[in-house]
Structures are given as C-alpha cells and as structure tokens.
Residue, then its C-alpha position, 0 to 999 in steps of 0.5 A: x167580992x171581985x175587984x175589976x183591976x185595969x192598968x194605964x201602963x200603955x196610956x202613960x207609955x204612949x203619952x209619953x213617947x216611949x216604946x215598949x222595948x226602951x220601956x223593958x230597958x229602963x225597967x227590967x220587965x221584959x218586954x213580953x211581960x209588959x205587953x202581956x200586961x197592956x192586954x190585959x193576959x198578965x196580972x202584974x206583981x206589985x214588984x212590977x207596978x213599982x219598977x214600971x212606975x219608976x220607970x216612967x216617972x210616975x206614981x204607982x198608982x197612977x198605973x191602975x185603976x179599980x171598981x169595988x162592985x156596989 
C-alpha cells in the first residue's frame, strides 16, 4: 500500500509573503532543501515539517496532505 504524500509548504509560504530565503533564516532548513521540498525532489523528515511549521506560524499538519489508496 502507497500512501500519496504532498506538502502545502509553498502555498502557505506564498500567502503569507514570505520568501524562501527569509523562510530558511527563520527555520534553519536550507533554502535548497525547501526548495527541494516545494518540487516535489526531497521527502522532508518530521524534524523539518516541525521547524517549517513553527516557522510559519502553523500546525504541522497543515503543511501536508495524504491519499490512502481505496
């Protein structure tokens, strides 16, 4: 069974104004590894999630969605 993963990081990111860069400053997660993440190209770690979601304000899980398949 394959769960479909996908993140609202850039969603979030962009309706609240802020950059990926000042995103990275605030978080600690580089700017690389968010952009990976946005793409799509980088499975995050939880650790990430939560330093991203405290980050911009949220909770954790608002920054991911899931599909279990039927």
């Amino acid at each position: 069974m394959l769960i479909e993963i996908t993140f609202n990081i850039k969603e979030i990111r962009k309706r609240q104004g802020v950059s990926i860069r000042y995103l990275a400053k605030i978080s600690g997660v580089s700017r690389s590894e968010i952009s990976g993440i946005e793409a799509g190209k980088i499975m995050p770690t939880i650790y990430t999630i939560c330093y991203l979601a405290v980050a911009l304000g949220v909770d954790a899980r608002d920054l991911f969605d899931y599909k279990c398949p039927t």
